[in-house]
VEXPAKOL-632133 format. One line per field, with one value per residue: residue number from 1; residue in one letter; x, y, z of N, C-alpha, C in turn. Coordinates in steps of 0.05 Angstrom, whole numbers, plus 32768, in hexadecimal, padded with zeros to 4 digits. Example, Ala and Ser with C-alpha at 12.3 -4.5 7.8 and 13.67 -1.06 7.14 Angstrom:
% residues 2
num <- (1/2)
residu <- (A/S)
n.xx <- (8108/8101)
n.yy <- (7F8E/7FD3)
n.zz <- (809C/808E)
ca.xx <- (80F6/8111)
ca.yy <- (7FA6/7FEB)
ca.zz <- (809C/808F)
c.xx <- (8108/8102)
c.yy <- (7FBE/8001)
c.zz <- (809C/809D)
//
This chain:
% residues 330
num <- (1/2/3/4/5/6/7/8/9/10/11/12/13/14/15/16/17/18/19/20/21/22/23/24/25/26/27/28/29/30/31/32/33/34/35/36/37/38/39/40/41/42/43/44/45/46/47/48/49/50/51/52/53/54/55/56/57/58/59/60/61/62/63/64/65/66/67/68/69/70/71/72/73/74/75/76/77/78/79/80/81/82/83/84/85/86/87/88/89/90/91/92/93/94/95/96/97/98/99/100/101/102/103/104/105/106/107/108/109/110/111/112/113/114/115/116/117/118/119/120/121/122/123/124/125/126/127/128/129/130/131/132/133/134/135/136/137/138/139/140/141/142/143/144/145/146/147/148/149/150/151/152/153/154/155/156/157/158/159/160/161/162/163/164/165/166/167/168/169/170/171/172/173/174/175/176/177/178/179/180/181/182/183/184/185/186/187/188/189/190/191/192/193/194/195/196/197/198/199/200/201/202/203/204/205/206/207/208/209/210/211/212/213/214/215/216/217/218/219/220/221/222/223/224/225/226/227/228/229/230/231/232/233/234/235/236/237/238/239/240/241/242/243/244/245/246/247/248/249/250/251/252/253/254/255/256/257/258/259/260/261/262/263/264/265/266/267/268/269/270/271/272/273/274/275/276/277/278/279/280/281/282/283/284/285/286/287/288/289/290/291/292/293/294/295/296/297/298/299/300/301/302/303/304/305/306/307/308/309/310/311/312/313/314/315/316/317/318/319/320/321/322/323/324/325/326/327/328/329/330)
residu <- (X/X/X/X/X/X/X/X/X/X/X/X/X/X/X/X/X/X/X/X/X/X/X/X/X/X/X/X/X/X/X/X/X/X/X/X/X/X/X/X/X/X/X/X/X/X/X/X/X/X/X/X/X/X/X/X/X/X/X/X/X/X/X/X/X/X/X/X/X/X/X/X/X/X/X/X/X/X/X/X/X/X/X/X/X/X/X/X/X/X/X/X/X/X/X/X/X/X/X/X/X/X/X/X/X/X/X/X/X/X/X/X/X/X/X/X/X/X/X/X/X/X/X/X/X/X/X/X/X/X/X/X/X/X/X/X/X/X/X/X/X/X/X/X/X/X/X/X/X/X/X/X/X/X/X/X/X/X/X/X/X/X/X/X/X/X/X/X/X/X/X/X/X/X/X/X/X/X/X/X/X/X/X/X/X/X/X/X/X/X/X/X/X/X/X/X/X/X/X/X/X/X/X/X/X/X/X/X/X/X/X/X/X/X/X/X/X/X/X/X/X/X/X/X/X/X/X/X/X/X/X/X/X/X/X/X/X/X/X/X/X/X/X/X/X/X/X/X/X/X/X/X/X/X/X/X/X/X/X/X/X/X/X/X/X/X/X/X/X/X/X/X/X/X/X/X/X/X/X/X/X/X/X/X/X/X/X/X/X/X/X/X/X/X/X/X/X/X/X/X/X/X/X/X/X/X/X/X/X/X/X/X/X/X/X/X/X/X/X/X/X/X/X/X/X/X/X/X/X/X)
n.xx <- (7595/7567/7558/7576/758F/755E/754E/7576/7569/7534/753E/7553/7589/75AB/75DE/761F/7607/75EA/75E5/75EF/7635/764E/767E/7676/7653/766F/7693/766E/7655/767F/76A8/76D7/7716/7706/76F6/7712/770E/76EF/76CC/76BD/7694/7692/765E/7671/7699/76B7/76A9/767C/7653/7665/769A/769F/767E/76A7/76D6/76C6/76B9/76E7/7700/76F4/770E/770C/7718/7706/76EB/76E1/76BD/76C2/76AE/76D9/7720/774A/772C/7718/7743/7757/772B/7724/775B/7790/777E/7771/77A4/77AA/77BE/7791/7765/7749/773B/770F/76FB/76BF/7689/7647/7628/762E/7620/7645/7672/766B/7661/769C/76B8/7699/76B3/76E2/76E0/76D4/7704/7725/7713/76F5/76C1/7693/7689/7664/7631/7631/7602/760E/7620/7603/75D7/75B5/757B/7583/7588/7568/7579/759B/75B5/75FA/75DC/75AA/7582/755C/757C/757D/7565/7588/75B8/75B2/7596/7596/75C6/75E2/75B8/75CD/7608/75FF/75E3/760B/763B/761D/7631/7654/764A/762E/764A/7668/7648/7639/7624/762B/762D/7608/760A/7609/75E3/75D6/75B5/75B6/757C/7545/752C/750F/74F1/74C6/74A2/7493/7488/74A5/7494/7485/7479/7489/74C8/74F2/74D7/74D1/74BD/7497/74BF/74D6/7502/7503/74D9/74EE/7521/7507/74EA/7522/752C/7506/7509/753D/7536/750E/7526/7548/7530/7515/7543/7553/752A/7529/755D/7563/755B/758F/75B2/75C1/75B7/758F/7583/7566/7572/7567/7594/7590/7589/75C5/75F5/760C/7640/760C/75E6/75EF/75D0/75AF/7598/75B2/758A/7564/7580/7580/754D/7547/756A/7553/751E/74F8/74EB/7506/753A/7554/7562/7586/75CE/760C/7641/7658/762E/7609/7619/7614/75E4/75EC/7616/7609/75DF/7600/761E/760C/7603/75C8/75AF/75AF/7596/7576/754A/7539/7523/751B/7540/754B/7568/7584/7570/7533/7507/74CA/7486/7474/7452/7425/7409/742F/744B/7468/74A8/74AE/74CA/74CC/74B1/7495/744C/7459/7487/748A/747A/746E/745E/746D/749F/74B2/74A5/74C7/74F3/74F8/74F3/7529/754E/7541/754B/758C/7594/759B/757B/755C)
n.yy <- (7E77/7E7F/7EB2/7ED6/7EF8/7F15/7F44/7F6A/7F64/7F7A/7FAB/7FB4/7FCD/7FC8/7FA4/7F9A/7FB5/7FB1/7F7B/7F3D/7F17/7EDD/7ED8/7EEA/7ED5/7EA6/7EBB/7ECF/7EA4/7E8B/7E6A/7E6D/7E52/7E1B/7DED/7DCE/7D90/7D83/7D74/7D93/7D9B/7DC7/7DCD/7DF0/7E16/7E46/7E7B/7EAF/7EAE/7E72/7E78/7E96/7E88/7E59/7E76/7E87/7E4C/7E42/7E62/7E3F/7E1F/7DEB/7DB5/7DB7/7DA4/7DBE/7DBC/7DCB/7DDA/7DE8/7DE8/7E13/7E40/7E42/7E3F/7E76/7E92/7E82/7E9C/7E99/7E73/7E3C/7E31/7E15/7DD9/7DCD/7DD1/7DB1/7DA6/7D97/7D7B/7D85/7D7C/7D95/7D80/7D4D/7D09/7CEB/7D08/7D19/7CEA/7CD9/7D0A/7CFA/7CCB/7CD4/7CF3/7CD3/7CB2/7CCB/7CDA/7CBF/7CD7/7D0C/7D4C/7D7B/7D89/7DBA/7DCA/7DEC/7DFA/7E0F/7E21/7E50/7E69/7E58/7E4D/7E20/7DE1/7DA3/7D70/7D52/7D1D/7D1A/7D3B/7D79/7DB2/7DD3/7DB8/7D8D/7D93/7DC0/7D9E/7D5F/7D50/7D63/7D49/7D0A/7D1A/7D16/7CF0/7CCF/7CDE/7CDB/7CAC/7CBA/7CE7/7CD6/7CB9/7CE1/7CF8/7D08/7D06/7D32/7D58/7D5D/7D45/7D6F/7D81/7DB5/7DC6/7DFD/7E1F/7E4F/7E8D/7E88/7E52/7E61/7E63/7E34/7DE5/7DAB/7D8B/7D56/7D32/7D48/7D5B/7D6A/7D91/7D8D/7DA7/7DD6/7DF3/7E2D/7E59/7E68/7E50/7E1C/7E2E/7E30/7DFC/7DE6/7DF5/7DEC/7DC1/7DB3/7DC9/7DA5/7D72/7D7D/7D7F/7D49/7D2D/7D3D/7D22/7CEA/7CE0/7CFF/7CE5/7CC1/7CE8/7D15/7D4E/7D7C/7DBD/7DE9/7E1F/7E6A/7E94/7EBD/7F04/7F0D/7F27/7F01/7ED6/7EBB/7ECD/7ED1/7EC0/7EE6/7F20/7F63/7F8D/7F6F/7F66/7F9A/7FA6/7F8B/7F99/7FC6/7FCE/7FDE/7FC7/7F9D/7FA1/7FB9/7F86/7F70/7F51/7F51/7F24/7F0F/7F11/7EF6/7EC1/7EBB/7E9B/7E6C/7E5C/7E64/7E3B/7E0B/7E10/7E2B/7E22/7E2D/7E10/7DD4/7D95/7DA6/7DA4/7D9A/7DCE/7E0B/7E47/7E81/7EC8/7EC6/7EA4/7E7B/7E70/7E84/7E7D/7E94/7ED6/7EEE/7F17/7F37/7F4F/7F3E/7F37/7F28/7F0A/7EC3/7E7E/7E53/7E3A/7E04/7DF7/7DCD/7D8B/7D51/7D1E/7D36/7D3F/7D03/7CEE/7D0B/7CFA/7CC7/7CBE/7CDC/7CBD/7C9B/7CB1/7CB7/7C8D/7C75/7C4F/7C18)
n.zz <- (8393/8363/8352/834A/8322/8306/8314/82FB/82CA/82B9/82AC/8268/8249/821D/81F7/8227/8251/8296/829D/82B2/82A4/827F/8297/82C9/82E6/82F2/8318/8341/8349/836B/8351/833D/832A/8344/8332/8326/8325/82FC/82B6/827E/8245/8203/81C8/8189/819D/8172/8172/8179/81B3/81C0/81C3/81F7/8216/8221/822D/8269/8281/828A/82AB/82D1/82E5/82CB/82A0/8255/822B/81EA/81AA/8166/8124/80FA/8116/8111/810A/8140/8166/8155/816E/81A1/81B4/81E3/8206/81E5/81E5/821C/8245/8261/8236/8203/81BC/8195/8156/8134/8110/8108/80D8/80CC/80E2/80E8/80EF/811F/813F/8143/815F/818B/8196/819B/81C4/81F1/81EC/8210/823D/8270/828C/8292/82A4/8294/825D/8227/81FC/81CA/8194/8153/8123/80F7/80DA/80A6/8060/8037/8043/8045/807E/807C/807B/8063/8088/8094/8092/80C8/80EE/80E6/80F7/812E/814D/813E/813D/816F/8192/8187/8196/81CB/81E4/81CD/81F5/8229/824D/8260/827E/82A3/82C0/82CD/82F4/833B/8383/8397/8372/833A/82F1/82C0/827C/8252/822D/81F2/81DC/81BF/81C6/8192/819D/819C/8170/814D/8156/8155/8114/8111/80E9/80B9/80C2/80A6/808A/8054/8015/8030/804F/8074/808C/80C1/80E0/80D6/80FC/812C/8134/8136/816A/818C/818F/81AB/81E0/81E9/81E7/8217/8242/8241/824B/8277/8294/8285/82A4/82CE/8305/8302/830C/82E7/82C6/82A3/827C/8252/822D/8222/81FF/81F4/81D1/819E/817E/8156/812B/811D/810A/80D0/80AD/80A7/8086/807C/8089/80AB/80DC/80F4/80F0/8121/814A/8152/815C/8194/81BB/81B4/81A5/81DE/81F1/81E5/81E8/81F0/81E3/820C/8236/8220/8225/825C/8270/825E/8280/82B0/82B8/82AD/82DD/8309/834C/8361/8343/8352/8353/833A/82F4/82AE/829B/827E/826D/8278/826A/829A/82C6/82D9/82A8/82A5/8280/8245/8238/8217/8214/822A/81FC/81C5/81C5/81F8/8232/8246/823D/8204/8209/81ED/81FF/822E/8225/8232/821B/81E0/81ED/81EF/81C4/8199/81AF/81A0/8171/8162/8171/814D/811F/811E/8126/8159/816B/8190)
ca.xx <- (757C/7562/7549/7590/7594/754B/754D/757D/7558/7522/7536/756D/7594/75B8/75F8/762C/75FF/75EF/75DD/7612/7643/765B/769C/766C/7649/7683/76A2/765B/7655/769A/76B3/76FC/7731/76F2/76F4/772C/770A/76D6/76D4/76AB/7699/7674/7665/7671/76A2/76CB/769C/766B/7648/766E/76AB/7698/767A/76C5/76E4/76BB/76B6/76FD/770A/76EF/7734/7706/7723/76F8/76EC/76D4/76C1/76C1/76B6/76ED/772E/775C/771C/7713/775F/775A/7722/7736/7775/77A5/776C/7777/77C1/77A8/77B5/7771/7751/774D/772B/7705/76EC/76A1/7674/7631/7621/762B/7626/765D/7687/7655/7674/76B7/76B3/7696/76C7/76FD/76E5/76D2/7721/7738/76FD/76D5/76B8/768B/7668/764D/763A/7624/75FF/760C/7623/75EB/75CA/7593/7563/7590/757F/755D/7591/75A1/75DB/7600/75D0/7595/757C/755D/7597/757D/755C/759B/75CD/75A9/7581/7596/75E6/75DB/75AE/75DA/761B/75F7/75E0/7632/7649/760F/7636/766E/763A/761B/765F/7675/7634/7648/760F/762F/762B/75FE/7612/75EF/75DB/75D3/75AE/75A9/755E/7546/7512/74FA/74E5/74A2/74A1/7490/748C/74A9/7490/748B/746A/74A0/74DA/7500/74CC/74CB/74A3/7490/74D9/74D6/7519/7502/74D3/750B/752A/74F7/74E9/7534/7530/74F3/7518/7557/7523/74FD/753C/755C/7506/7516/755C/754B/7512/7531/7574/756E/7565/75AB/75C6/75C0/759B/758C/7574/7566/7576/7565/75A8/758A/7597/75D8/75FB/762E/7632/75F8/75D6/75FF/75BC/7599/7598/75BA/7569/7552/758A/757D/7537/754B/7575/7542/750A/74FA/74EF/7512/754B/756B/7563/75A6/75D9/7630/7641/7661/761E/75FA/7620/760B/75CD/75F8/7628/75FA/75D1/7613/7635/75FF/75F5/75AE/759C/75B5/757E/7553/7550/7521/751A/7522/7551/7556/7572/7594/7556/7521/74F3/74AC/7475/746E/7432/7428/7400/744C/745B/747A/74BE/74B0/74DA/74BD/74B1/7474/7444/7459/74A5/748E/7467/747F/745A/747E/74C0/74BB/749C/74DF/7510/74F9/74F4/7541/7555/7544/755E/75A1/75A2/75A1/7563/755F)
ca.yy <- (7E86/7E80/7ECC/7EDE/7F0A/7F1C/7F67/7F7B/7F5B/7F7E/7FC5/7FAB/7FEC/7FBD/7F99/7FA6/7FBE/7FA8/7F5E/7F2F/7F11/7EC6/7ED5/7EFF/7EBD/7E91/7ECF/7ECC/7E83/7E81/7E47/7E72/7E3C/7E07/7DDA/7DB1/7D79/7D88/7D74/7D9C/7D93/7DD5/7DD1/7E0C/7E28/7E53/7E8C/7EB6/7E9F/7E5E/7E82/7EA4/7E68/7E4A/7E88/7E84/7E42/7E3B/7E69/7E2C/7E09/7DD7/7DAA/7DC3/7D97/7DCC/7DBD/7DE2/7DD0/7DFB/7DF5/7E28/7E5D/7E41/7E44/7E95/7E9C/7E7D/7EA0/7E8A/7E5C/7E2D/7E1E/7E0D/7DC4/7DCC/7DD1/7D99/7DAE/7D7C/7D81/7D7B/7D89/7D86/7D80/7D35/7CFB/7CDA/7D19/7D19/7CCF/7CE2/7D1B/7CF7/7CB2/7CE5/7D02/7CB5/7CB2/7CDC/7CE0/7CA9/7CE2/7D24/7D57/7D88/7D8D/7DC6/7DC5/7E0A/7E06/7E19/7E37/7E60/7E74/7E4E/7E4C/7DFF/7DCE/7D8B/7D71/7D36/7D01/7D21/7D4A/7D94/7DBC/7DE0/7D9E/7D79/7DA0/7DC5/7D8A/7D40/7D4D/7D61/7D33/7CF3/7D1A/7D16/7CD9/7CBB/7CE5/7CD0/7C99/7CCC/7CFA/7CC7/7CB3/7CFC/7CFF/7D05/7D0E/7D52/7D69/7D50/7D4F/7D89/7D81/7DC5/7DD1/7E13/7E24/7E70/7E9B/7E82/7E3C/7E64/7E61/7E22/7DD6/7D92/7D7E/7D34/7D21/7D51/7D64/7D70/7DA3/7D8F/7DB3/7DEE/7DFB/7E3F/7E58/7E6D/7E36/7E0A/7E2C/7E31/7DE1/7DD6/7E01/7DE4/7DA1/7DAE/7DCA/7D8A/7D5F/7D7E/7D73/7D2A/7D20/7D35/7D11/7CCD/7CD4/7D0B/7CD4/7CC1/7CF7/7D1F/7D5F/7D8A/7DD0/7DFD/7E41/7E74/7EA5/7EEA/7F09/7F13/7F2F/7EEE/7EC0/7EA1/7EE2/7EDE/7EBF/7F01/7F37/7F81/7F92/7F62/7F71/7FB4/7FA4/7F79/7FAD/7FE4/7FCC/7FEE/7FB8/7F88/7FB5/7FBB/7F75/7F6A/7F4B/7F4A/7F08/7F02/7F0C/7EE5/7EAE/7EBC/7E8D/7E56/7E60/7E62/7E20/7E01/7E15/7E32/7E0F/7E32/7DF7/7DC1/7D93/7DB0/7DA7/7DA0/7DEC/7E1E/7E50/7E9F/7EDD/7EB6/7E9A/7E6E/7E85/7E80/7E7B/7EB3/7EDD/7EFD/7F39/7F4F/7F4C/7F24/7F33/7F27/7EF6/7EA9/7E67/7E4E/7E21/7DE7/7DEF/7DB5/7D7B/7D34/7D13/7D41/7D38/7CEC/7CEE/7D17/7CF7/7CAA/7CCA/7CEC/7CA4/7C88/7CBD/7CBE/7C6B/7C63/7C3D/7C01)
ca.zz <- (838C/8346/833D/8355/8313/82FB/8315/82EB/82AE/82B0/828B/8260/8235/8201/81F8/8236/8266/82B2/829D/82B6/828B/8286/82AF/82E2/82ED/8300/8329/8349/8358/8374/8347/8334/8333/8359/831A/831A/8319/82E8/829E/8268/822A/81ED/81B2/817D/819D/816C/816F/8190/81D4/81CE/81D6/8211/822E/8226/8249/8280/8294/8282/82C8/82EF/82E9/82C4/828A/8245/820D/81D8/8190/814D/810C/80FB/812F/810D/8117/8161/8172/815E/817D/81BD/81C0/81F9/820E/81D7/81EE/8231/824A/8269/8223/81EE/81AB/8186/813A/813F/80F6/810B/80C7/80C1/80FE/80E2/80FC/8142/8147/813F/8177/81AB/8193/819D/81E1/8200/81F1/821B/8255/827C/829A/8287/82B5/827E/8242/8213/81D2/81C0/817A/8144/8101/80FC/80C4/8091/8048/8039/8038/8055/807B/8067/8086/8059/8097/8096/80A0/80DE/80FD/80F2/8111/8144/8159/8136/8140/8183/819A/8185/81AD/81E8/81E8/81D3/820D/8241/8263/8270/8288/82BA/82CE/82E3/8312/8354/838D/839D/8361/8320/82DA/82B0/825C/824D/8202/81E7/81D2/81BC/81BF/8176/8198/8199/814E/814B/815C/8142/80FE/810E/80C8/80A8/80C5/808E/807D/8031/800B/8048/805A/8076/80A0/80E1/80DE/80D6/8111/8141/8137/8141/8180/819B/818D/81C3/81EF/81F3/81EA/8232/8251/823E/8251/8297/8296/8288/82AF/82E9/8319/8301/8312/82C9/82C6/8288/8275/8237/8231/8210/8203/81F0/81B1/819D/815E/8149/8117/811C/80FB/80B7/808C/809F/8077/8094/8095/80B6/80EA/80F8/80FE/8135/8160/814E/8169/81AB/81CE/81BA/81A6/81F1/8209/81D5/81F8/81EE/81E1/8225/8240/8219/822F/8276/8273/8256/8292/82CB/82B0/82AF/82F7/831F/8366/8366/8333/8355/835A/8325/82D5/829F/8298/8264/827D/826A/827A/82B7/82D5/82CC/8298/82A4/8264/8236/823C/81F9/8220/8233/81E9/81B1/81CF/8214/8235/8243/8228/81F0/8211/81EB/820E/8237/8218/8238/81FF/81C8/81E6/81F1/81A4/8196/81B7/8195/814F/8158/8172/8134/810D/811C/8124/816A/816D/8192)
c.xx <- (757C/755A/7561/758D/7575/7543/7559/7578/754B/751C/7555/757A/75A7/75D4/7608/761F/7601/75EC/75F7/7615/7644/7671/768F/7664/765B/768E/7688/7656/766C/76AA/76D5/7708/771B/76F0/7701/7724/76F1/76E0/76BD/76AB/767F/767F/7668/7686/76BD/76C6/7685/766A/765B/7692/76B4/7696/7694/76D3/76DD/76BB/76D6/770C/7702/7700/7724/7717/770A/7701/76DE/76D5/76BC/76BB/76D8/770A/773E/774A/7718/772A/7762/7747/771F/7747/7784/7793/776C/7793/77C7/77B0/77A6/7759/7756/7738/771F/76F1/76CE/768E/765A/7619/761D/7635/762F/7672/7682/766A/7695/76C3/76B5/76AC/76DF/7706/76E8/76F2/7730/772E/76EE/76C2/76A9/767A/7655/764D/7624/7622/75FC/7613/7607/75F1/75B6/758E/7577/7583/7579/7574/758D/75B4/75E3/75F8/75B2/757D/7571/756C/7597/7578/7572/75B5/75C7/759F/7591/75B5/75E5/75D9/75C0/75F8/7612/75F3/7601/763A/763A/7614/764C/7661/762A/763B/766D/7662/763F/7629/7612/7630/761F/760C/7603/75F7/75D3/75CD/75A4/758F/755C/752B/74F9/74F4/74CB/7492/748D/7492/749D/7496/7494/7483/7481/74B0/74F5/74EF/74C9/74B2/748F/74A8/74D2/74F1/7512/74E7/74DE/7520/7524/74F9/750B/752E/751D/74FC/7531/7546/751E/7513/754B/7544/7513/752F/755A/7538/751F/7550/7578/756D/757D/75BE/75CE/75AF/759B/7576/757B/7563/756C/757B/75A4/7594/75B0/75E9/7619/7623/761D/75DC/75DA/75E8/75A3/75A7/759E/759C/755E/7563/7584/756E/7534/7547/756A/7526/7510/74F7/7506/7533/7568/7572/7584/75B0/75F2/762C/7652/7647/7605/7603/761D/75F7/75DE/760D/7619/75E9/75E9/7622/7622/75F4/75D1/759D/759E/7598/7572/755B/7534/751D/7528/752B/7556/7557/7578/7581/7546/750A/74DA/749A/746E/7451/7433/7415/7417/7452/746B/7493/74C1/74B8/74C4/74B7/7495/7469/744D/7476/749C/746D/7473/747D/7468/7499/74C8/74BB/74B7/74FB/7513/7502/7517/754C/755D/7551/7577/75AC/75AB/7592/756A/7552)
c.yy <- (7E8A/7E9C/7EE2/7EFE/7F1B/7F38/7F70/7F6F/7F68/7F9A/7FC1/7FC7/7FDD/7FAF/7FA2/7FBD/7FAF/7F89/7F4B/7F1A/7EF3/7EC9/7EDC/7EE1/7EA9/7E9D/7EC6/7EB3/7E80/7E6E/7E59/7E5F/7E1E/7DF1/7DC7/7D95/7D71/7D88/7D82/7D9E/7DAD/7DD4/7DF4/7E1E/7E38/7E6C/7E96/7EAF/7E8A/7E66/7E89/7E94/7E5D/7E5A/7E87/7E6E/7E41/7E47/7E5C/7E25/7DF1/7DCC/7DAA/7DB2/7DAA/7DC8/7DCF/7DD6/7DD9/7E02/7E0A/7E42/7E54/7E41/7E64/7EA1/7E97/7E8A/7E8C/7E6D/7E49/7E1C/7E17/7DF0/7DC3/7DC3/7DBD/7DA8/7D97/7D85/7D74/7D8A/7D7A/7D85/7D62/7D2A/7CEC/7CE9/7D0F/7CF4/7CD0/7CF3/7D09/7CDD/7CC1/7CED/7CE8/7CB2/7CB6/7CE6/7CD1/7CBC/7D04/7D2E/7D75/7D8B/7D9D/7DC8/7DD9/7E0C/7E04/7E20/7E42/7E6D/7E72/7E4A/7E2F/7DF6/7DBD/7D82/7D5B/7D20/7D0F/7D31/7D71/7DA1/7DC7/7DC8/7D8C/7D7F/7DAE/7DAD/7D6B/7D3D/7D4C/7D48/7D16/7CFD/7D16/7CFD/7CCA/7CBF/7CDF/7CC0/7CA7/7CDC/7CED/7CBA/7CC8/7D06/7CF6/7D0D/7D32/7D62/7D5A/7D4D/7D60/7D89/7DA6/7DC6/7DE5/7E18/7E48/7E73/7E86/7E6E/7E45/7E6D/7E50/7E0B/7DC2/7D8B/7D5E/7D2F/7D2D/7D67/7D78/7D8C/7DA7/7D9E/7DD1/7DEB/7E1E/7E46/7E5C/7E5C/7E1F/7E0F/7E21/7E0F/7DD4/7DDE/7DF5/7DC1/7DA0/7DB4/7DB0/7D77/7D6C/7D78/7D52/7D23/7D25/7D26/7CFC/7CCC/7CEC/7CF8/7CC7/7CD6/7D0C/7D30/7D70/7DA7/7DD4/7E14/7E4D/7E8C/7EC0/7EE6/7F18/7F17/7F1C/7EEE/7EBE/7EB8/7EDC/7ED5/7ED2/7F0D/7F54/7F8D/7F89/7F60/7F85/7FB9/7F9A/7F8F/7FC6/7FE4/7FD5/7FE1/7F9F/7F85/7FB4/7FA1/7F64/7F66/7F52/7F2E/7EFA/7F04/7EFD/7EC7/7EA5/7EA1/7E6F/7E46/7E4E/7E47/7E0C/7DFD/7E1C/7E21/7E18/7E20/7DE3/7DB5/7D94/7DAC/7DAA/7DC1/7DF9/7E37/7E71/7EB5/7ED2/7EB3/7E8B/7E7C/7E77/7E88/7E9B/7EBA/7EFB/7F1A/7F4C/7F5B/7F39/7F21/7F2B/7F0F/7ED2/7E93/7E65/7E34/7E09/7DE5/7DCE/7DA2/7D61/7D1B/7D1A/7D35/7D23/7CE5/7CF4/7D04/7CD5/7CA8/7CD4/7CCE/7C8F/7C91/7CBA/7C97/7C65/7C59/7C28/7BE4)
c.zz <- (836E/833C/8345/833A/8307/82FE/82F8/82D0/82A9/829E/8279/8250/8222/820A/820F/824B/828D/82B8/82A4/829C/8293/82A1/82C9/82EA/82FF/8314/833A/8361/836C/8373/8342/833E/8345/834B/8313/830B/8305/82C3/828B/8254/821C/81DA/81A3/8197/8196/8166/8181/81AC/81DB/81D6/81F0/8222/8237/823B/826A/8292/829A/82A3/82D9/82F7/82DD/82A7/8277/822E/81F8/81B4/8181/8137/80FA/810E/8127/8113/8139/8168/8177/8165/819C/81CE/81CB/8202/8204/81E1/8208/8234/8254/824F/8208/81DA/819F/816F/813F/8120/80FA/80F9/80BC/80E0/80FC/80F7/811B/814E/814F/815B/8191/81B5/81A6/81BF/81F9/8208/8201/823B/825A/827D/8291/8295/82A7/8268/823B/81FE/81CC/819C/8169/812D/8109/80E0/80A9/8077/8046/8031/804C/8059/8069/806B/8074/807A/808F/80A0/80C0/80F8/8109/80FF/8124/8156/8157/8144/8162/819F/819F/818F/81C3/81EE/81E9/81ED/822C/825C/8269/8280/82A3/82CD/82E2/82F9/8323/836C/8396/8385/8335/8309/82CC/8290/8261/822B/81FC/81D0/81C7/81C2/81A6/817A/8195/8180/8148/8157/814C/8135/80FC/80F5/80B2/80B2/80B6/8087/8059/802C/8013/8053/8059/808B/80BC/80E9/80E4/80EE/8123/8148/8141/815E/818C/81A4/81A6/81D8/81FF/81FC/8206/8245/8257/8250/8274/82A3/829B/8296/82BD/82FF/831D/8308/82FE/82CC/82AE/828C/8260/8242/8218/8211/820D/81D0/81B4/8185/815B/812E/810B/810D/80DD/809E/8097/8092/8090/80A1/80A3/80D6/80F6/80FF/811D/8148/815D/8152/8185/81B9/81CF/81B5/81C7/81FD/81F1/81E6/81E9/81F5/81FA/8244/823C/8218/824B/827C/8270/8270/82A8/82C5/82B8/82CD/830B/8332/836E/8358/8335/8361/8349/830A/82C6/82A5/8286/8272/826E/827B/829E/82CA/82CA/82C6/829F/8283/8257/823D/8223/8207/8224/821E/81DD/81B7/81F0/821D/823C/8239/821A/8208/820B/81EF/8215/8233/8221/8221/81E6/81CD/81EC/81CB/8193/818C/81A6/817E/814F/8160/815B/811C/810A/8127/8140/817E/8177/8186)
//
């Protein structure tokens, strides 16, 4: 049952309230120790959500490929979990798709076989810069880096389909895809670089890119969603300002729907493991359910996706254009 959790969504009171957590999820499902033979693969995780994510699935008994740019900060933030033989770390800078090569070279190594994968690591509302492929910083590691792991890892991902049980892409999306769209004529945003601009378009970009990927390979056996986390006070805040903080968690509405970063990994979870989605993809995924379309009568914070979530034309338009970007055009 997909609205399994949507009660207790609906009056949230802030961080560490009645919302379930990542771990609650798997406790839930009844995967403890059910995982053996399950391999998973997130990015970003030596911080926030993707931590959590790690903890959690990590109680399947599944084997966890988790990258970092960073492994000495993902070892202490791991803990014990790091010196698992369950868990393999792998250097991953999704700042250049030289590294992105390197990663998935690394994981092919060591795995015919892959039954999830999350694109959790991120930026958000980054100062203008470009990575090391001349990319908009937000575009190309939210979006371009991404994009071209999934695709390397694909034939591991079609290899771990089983009829009893799919493989699942999981790409983290936000709220702020309803910012904006893709800038096909300029991506880059030269010239009109604005930061949450520059988000939104990446965010609207994994969106589309998990639309597509189920599109062209759930009959294989491959299914994909986007999520949207929640808000959550990591990282991924550090190019706001304390003001622009504060405004956040002091708004009255939008104030309680704050999450703990072990519940804002919940969504990430349940996309990932939940047998209520077997079967189903393409969907944008929040507060541990499938989100239905915003309706700006609720309010600017009110939960839901932008109309142009799903565009089959955009995200074939998308997915050709990141193809060619990242050189693996035919």
């Amino acid at each position: 049952m997909t609205t399994r959790y949507a009660d207790v969504h609906k009056n949230p009171q802030g961080p560490g309230d009645a919302r379930p957590t990542a771990v609650q999820i798997i406790k839930d499902e009844g995967l403890e120790g059910q995982w053996s033979d399950k391999i998973i693969l997130v990015t970003g995780a030596s911080s926030g959500i993707g931590v959590e994510t790690a903890k959690a699935l990590f109680a399947t008994g599944a084997t966890l490929y988790l990258t970092a740019r960073d492994l000495e900060k993902a070892k202490q933030a791991l803990g014990d979990l790091a010196t698992s033989p369950r868990v393999h770390l792998l250097l991953l800078d999704l700042n250049s798709l030289a590294s992105v090569r390197a990663c998935a070279k690394e994981f092919l190594s060591k795995s015919e076989k892959l039954n999830v994968f999350i694109a959790n690591a991120g930026v958000m509302a980054t100062p203008e810069g470009r990575t090391e492929d001349g990319f908009e910083t937000q575009f190309g590691t939210n979006h371009l880096s991404h994009f071209l792991l999934f695709n390397l890892l694909r034939p591991a991902l079609l290899a771990g389909a089983t009829p009893g049980f799919n493989s699942r892409a999981v790409f983290l999306s936000s709220i702020a895809h309803r910012g904006g769209e893709v800038n096909f004529d300029n991506y880059n945003l030269d010239g009109e670089y604005e930061r949450w601009k520059a988000y939104a378009q990446s965010k609207t970009a994994s969106l589309w890119t998990a639309n597509q990927v189920d599109r062209l390979y759930s009959a294989q056996g491959l299914r994909a969603f986007s999520i949207q986390p929640g808000g959550i006070r990591t990282g991924l805040l550090k190019f706001m300002s304390e003001d622009e903080k504060k405004g956040l968690t002091a708004d009255p509405t939008l104030g309680p729907q704050f999450k703990s970063p072990e519940q804002g990994a919940a969504t990430t979870v349940w996309a990932a493991t939940s047998k209520s989605l077997e079967g189903l993809g393409g969907r944008y995924l929040e507060n541990v359910q499938i989100a239905k379309e915003h309706n700006l009568s609720e309010g600017l914070w009110a939960t839901g996706y932008h109309v142009h979530a799903y565009s089959p034309e955009k995200e074939e338009r998308l997915w050709n254009l990141s193809l060619k970007l990242v050189g693996l055009e035919n």
